[in-house]
N, C-alpha and C positions, 0 to 999 in steps of 0.2 A: 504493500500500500504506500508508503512513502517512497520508494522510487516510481510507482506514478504519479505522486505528490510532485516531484522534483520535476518530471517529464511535463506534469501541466505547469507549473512556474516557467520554463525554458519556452514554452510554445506560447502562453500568453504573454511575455516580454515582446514577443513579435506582432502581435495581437495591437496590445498597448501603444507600442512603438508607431504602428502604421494610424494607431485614431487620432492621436495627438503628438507634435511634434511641438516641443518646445520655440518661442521665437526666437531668432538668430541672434545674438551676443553683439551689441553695436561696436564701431570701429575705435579703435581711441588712436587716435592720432598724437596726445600728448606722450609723455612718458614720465616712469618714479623718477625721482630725484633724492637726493640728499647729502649732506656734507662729506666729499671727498674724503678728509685725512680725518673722517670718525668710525671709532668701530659701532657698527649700526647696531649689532647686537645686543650692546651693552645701553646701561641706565644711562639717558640723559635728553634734554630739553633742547630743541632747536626750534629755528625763527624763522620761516621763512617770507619773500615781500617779492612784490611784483606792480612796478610802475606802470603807468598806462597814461596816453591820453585820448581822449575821446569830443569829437566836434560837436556833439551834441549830447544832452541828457538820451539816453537810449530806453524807448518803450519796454524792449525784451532785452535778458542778456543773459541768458539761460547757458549754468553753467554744471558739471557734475565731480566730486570732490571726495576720494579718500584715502589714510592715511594708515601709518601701522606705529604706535598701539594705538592713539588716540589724538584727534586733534580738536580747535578753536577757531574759525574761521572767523575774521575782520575785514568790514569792506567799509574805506574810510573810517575805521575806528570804531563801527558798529558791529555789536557781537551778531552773527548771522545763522552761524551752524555750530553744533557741537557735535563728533560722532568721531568714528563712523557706528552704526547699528553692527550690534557683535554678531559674527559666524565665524568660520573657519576660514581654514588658507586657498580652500578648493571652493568656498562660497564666501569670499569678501565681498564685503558691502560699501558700495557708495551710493552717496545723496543726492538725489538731482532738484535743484533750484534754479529762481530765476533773480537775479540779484540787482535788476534793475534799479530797484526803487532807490536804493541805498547809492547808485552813479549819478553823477553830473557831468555837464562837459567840460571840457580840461582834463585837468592831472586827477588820476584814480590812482589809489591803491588799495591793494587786498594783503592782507596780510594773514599770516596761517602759522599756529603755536603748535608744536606736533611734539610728543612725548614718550619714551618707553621705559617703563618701570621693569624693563626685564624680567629678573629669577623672581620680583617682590609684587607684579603683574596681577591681577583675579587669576581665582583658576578659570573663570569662564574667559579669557582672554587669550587669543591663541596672537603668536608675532612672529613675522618671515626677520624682519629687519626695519631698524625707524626709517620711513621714509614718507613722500607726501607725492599725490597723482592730483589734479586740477585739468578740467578740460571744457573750451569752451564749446559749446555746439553750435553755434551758429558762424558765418563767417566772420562776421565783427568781435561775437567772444573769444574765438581763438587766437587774438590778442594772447589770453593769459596762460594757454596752457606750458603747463610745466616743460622744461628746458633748460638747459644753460642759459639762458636771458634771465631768469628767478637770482634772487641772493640769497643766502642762507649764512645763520653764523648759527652757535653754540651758545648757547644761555647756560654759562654755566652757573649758575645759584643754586641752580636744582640738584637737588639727592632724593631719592626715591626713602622712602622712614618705614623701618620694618616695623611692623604692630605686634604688640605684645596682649591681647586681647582673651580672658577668659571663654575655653569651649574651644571647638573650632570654627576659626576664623577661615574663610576664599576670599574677602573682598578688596584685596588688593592695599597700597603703599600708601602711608600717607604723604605727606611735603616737607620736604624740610629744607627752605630756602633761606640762602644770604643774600640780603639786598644789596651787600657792597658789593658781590659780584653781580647783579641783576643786569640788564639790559633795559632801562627804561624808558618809558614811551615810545618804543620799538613799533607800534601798530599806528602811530598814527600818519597823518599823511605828510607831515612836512617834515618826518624825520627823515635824519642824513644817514645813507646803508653803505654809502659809497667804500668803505672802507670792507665791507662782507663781502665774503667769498661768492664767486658763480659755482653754482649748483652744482652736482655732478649729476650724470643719471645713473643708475642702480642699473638699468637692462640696454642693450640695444633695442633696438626694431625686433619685435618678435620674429621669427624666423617657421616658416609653415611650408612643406608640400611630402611628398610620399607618405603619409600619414602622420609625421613626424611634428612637433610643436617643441622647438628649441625655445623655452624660456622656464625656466624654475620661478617658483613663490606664484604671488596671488594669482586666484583667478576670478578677477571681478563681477560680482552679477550686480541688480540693480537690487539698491532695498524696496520693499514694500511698505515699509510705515513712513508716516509723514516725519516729521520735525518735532523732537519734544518741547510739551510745553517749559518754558521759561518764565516766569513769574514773580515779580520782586516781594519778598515776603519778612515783616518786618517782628526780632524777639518782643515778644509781651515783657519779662517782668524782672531785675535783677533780687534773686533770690536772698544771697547771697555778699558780702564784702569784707573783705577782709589785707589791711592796711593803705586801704582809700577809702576817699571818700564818695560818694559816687552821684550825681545831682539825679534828682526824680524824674528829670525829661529821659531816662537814659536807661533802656534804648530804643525806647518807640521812637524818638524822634534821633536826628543825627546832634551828637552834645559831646563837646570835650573834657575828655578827665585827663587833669594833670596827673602824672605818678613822680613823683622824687626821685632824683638822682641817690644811688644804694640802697635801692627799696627793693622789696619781694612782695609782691602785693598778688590776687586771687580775689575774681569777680565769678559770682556763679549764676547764670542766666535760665532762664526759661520758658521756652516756645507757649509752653502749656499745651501743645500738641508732639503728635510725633508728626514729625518732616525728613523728605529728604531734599535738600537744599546745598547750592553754591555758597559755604561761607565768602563773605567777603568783609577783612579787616582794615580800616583807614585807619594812619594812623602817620603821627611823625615828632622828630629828633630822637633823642636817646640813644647816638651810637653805640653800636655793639651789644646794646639792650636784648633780649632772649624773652621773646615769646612762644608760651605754647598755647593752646588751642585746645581744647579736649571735647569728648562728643559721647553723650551718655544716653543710654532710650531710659533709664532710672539711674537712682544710684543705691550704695550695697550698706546692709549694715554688717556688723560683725562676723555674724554668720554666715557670711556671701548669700544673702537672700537681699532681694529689689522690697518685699513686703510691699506696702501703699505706695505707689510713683509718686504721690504731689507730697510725699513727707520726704524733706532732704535732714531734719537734726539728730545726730548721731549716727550719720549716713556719708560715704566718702566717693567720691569721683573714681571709678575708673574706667576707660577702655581707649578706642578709636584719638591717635593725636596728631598733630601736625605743628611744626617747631618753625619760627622763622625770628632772623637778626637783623635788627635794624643797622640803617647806613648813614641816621642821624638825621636825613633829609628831610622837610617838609613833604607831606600829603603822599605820602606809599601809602602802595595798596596791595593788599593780596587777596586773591581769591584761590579756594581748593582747584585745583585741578579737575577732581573727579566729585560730586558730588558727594555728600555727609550726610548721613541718615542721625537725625537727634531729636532729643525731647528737650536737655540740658546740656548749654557748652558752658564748660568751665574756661575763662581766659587770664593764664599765669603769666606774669609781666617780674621780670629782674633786671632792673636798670645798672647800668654801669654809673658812670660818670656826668652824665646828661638825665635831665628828666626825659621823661618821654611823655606823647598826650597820645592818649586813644581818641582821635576823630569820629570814629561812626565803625559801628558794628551791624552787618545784616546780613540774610542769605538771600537765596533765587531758585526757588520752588522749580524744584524738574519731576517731570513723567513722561509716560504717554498718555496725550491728551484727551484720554475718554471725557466723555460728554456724559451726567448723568440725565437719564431721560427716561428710565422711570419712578414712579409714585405708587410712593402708600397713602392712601388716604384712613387713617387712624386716630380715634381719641387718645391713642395710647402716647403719653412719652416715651414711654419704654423701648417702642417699638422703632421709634421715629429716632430714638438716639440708636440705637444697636442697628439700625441702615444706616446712620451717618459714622460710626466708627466703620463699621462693616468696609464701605465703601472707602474710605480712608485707607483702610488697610489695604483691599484690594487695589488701591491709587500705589500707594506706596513700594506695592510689591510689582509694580508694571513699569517700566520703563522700555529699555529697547529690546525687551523679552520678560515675557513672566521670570518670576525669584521668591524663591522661597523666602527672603528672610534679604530685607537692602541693607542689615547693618551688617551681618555676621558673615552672610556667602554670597548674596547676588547670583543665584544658580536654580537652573530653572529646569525644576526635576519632574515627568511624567505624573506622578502622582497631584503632586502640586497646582500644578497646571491643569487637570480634568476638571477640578472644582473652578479654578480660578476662571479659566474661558466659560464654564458656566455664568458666574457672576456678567463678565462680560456680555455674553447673548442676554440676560435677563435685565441689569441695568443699563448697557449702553445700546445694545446692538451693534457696533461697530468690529466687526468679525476681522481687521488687518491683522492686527496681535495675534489673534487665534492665530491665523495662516501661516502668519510666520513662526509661531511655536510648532504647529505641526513639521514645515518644513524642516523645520533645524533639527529636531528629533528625530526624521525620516534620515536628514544627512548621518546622523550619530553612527545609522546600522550599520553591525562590522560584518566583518565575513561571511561569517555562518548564518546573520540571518536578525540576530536581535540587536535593539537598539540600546544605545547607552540608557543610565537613570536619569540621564541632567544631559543635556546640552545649551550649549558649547560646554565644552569639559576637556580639558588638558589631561586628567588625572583617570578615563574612561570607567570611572565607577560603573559597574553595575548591580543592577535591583531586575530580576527575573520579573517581579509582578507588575512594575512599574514598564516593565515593555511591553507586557499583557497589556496594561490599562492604554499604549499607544493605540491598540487596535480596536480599544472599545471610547477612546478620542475621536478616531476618524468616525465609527458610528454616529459619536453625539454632532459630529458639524454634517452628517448628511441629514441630521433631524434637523438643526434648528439653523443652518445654512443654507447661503444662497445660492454658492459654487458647487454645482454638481461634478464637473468636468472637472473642479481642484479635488476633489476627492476620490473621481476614478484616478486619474493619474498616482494615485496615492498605495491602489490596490496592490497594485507591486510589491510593496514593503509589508502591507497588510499580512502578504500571501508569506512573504520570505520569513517574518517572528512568528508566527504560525506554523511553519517548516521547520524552524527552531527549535519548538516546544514539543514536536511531534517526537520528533528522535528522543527526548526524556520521555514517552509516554511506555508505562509498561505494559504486557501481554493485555489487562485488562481496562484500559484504558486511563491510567492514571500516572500521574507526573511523579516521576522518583527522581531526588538528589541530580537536581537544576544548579546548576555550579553557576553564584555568586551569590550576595547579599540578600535572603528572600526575608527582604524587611514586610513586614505587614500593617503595623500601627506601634506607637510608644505606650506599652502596655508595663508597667512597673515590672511585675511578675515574669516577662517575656524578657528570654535573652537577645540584649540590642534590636528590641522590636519583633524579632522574628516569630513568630506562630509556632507552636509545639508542631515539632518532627518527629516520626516514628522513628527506632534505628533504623527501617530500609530504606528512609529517605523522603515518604509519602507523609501527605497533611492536607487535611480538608482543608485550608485556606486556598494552599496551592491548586490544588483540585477546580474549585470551584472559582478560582480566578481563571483557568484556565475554558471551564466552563462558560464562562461568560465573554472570556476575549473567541470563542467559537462561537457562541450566540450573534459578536459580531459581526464577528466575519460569517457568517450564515444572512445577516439582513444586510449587508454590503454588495457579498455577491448577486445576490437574489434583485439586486435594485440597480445595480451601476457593472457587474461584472457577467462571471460565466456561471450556466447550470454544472457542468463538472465539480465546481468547489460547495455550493450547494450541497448537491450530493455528500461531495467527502467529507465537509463537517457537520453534515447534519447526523451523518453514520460514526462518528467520533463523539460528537455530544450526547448521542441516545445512548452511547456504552457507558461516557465518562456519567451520565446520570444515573444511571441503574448502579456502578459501581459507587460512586457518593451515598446511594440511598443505600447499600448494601452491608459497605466499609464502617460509614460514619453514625448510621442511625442509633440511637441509643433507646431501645423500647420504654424504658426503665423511667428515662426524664423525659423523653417526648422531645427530643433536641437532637442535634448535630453534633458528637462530638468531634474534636481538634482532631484524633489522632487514631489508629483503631482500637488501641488500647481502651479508648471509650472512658481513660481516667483524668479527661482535661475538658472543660467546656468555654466557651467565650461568645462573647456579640458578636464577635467579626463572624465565626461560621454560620451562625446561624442567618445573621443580617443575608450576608451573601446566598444563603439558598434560597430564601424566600424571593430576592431580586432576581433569581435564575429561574425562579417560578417553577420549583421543581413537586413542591408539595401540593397541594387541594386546599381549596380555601378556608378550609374549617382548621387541618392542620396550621396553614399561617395564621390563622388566629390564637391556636394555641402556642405556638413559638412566639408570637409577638407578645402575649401575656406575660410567657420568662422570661425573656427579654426588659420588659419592664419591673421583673415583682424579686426575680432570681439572683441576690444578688453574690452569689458563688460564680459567676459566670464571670473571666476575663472580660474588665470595660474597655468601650470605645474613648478613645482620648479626643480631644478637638475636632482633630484630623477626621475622624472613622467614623464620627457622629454624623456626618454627610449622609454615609446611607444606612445606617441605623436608623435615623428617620425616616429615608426614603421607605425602608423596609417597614418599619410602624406602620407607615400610611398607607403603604402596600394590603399589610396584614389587617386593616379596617378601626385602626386610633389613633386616625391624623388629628380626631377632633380634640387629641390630648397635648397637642404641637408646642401650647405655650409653657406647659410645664415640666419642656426638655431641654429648657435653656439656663440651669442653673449655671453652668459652667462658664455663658456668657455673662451673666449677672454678677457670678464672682470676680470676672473681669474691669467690670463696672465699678463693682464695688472697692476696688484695688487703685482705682485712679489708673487703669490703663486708655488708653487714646486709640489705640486700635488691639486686632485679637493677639493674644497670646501664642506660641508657640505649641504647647503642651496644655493638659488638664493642672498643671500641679503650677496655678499661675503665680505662686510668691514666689518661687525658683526657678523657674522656666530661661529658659535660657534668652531667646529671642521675643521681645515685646511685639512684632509685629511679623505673622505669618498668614498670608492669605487664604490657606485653605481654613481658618475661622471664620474666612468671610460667608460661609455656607447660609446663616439666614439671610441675606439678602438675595439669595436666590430661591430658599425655602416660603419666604413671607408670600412669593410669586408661587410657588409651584405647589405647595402644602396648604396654606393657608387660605390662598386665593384660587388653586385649586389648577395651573393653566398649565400647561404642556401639549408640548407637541405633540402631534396624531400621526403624522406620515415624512416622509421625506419630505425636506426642503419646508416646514412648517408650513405644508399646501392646506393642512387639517390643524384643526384644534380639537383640545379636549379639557373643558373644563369639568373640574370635580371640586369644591371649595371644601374648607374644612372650618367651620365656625366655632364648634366649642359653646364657649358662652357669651362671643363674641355677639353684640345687637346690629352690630354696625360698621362696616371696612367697605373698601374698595382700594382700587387701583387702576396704576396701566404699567404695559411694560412696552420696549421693541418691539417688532415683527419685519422681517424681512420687505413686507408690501405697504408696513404703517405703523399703526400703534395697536396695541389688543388692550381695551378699557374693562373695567369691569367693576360694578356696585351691589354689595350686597344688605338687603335689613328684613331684620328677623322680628316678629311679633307674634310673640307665643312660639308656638311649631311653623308658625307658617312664612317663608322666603317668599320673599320681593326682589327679582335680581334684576340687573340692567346690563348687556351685553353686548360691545359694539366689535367690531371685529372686519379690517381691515376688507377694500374690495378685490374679490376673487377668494378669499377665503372661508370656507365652511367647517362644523365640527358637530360636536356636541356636549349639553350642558346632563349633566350625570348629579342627582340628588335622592340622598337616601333611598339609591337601586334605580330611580326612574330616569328614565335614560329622557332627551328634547332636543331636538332636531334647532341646529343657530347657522343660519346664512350670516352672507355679509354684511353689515349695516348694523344698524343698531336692532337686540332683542329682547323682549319684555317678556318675563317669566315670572308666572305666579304658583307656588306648589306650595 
């Protein structure tokens, strides 16, 4: 059977290949560049500039621009781009703009800060060599494209600041800049370069014919997300002072603090939110003076526990810093390089000789610019804050890829990401980010078949279940997506971790000793997350994840691919289910156990069979009962509560929904800003991880009852779940508009109101009675 597996993989590659061909790769005429007599590999800061004149202010001047590891683009001294959007060496991204607005006629210049933290980089950060590409497209833009006409010089101020940060840290270096050596006002227009080096280039002219492609390093595609939002965003409140004095304007507004020449002085601020933000410090004299910078999501007391975020007394600073020395001069500035995720910075000042004045402390709010655009309409505060943390969190955790965690890793792992692009379709509709998380995860797949846990990823962790969950991703965007044709192209990969997973499958259908990390949930009890394994290797989580990534790939093919795979996983899933029901069933408790042994129980298996819809409805009602009442049963942590609910609601006690958010309330109640890492929120490592963002996807799909009916959300199905709820509504996205919906209850009896975008039909399902809702608005009385 798997070598006809392989045999259909090979034939539909050709299949594939002939329905859609990717568009052809545009020309680039420019070429990389960068400083001749530097080693590219290695940490350091270069500057690059490029004069120009132009006769007239120019309507269009559409340009595309990227660099390795990261750059800052200035056009006349206005910040324009920051990027490039992270992939690999075999999918580097550049930005395409149109930079108009920002020239006049005469003298232009553009200037571009490019930088490589090297061995101190993210792990999500992959690097050929520093170097910067610029191209114009049009024939008037090509003026700027990169060449030996550019000047480049070395900013040497910069050192790349290794962090010393409790847990594990990926998010890359802080700064630690000397302004005496700085390059200052280097971007503006009337500065003098003349003394900087002309560029070199890094390649020839790419070289192509007999098959052959003579050039090493990137191979550029275009990105798919726009431009991250930039936002000036100003600290609330100094918490804190200690050996200054500090005026009350400061630092809402911009206000000078003197500090004393031989002073040690510590200011402790606070956003009163979590952020991740561009610090930016003004500031001047004080030669030689030593600033540090520090960036805290709370801070610790004794016992390294965070306890309540808004209490800092008998609480100390530490983590994420960035050091910089004054050069005495008025009005220096620094900003982070790479964006700061914080709630509190703490700013340590040691003067020499000189006083120094703090001019203006602030950061510059970055993401990806979701749009939130749907509503709750709710008496509840409760509810109305736990969507606006919710949403913050998921804001926080997106930028130019979903991430688990923007202070500690910036790493955007399969798991993480199913929930998080949920959030997405449910609050914004704005499906880019999806696309590009699926693609970058598609790029991850190694050889044999499965994809990485996290992509981009330097370090190729793998998580077995979490490649599973890629296949039951591309499910979820052919439900609630608009790109058909992005998700066949996709089956490919679908087909090949699915091939994967086969080869672990044993005589009777079931996945034995899957070699790497088969993390499942952070369950105290479980070792580094993983779900009880028998000694031969087998476990119903495994099992039943495996079962559900063939569920997918059974409504993939059936919709967008071939009847051959159809077939072969429908005939893999009907054994691996009989064998779950045969292995794992435990008569005795009426539950799923972990392992055959039958002497481990947990949410996760059981959550997951009930989602595989493997039992009868009466049984999901009685597993959904232990589920709630059993409390011998391994819990869902944050994370896993996702579909512990989903399965609740499944097994007929969504209308219990408000009273499964304790773990959220305890968040609240902690003074956190957005959701927690873990269940164990005084200690939890990361204050802000988006798969907590799960109510704001639940308030839509459980509460409000809406989900999708059929591919490409051409169907709805609303099912509400009110509880004791008198009175809610909402709206959410919809690929063709919005999907509204009001509900109010008097006595037993429901008054709904249900508008629903044109061209789409569904049905309204209340206590059993099923009601036929076209497009427009529907009035329902039961």
């Amino acid at each position: 059977m798997r070598n006809f597996l392989t045999l259909l993989i090979l034939m539909s590659t050709l299949a594939l290949t002939a329905q859609r061909r990717p568009n052809a790769e545009p020309e680039w005429t420019a070429t990389w560049i960068t400083l001749g007599d530097s080693d590219a590999e290695a940490a350091g800061m270069y500057l690059f500039r490029k004069s120009f004149n132009l006769d007239a202010a120019p309507t269009s001047f559409p340009i595309r621009i990227s660099a390795d590891n990261r750059y800052k683009l200035f056009v006349n001294g206005n910040l324009v781009s920051v990027g490039p959007n992270w992939g690999d060496i075999k999918h580097w991204n550049y930005q395409s703009m149109d930079i108009a607005s920002n020239l006049k006629q005469g003298q232009n210049t553009i200037a571009v800060k490019v930088w490589n933290e090297a061995d101190l980089r993210a792990v999500a950060q992959f690097s050929f060599k520093t170097a910067l590409i610029l191209q114009g497209q049009t024939e008037q833009a090509k003026i700027v494209d990169t060449n030996k006409s550019w000047k480049v010089t070395e900013d040497k101020s910069y050192t790349p600041l290794k962090q010393y940060i409790r847990g594990y840290y990926a998010a890359g270096a802080g700064d630690f800049i000397d302004m005496n050596k700085a390059v200052g006002n280097w971007n503006a227009q009337n500065f003098d370069d003349s003394s900087w080096d002309a560029a070199d280039t890094v390649f020839e002219a790419v070289q192509q014919g007999f098959g052959f492609r003579q050039q090493e390093g990137w191979n550029l595609v275009p990105s798919i997300l726009p431009e991250m939002e930039l936002t000036n965003e100003r600290l609330a409140t100094v918490r804190k002072a200690e050996g200054v004095k500090v005026p009350s304007s400061f630092p809402a507004k911009p206000t000078d603090i003197k500090i004393d020449a031989n002073s040690n002085i510590k200011i402790l601020l606070d956003q009163e939110h979590l952020t991740n933000a561009y610090l930016s410090l003004l500031f001047s004299g004080g030669k030689n003076s030593v600033i540090t910078v520090q960036y805290a999501e709370g801070l610790y007391d004794s016992e390294g526990a965070k306890g309540n975020r808004n209490d800092i007394e008998g609480k100390t600073m530490t983590g994420r810093r960035d050091s910089i020395i004054s050069n005495g001069k008025a009005n220096q500035e620094y900003t982070s390089l790479t964006y700061r995720t914080y709630r509190y910075v703490e700013l340590g000042v040691e003067t020499k000789d000189e006083p120094l004045v703090i001019n203006d402390i602030y950061g510059t709010f970055t993401g990806y610019p979701f749009q939130m655009k749907a509503n709750l309409f709710s008496e509840s505060e409760e509810l109305s804050e736990m969507m606006e943390i919710g949403w913050r969190t998921a804001r926080l955790c997106a930028v130019d890829t979903y991430m688990d965690c923007p202070y500690y890793e910036r790493l955007q792992y399969v798991g993480d990401t199913r929930i998080q692009h949920f959030v997405s379709f449910y609050n914004s509709g704005d499906d880019r980010l999806i696309k590009n998380a699926i693609n970058l995860i598609d790029y991850s797949r190694q050889p044999n078949g499965h994809t990485l846990s996290r992509y981009p990823d330097r370090q190729d962790q793998v998580i077995p279940t979490y490649s599973l969950w890629y296949v039951s991703m591309l499910y979820d965007y052919m439900m609630y997506g608009s790109d058909a044709d992005f998700v066949a192209e996709k089956l490919m990969g679908s087909r090949q971790v699915l091939n994967y997973f086969i080869t672990y499958l044993d005589d009777d259908g079931s996945l034995k000793n899957v070699p790497g990390w088969n993390y499942t949930d952070w369950v105290p009890e479980w070792n580094f997350g993983m779900a009880p394994m028998a000694e031969d290797g087998s476990s119903a989580a495994l099992d039943l994840q495996m079962l559900h990534a063939l569920q997918s790939g059974i409504a993939l093919e059936e919709e967008l691919g071939k009847p051959e795979f159809v077939t072969l996983y429908k005939t893999m899933a009907d054994q691996l289910t009989e064998t779950i029901k045969s292995k794992y069933w435990d008569e005795s408790k009426q539950l799923f156990a972990d392992t055959p042994a039958k002497d481990k129980f947990s949410q996760h298996a059981n959550t997951l069979a009930i989602l595989a819809n493997i039992v009868d409805e009466d049984t999901k009602k009685a597993i959904g009962k232990s589920l709630l009442e059993d409390k011998t049963l391994a819990p869902t942590s944050i994370y896993f509560s996702y579909y512990l609910h989903l399965a609740l609601n499944e097994a007929g006690y969504g209308d219990q929904y408000l009273e499964w958010l304790d773990v959220w309330r305890k968040n609240m109640e902690l003074g956190l800003t957005t959701w927690g890492e873990t269940s164990q929120v005084e200690t939890t490592r990361s204050d802000c991880h988006a798969w907590g963002s799960s109510p704001n996807i639940e308030f839509f799909r459980i509460l409000l009852g809406i989900e999708s009916a059929s591919p490409n959300f051409k169907t709805v199905r609303i099912a509400p779940n009110l509880g004791d709820i008198k009175k809610i509504g909402g709206e959410m996205p919809h690929p063709a508009g919005m999907i509204s919906v009001d509900y109010k209850m008097s006595g037993k009896k429901l008054q709904a109101t249900i508008n629903l975008p044109s061209g789409v039909d569904g049905e309204f399902v209340w206590n059993g009675q099923v009601n036929a809702l076209s497009a427009g608005e529907n009035k329902i009385n039961l």
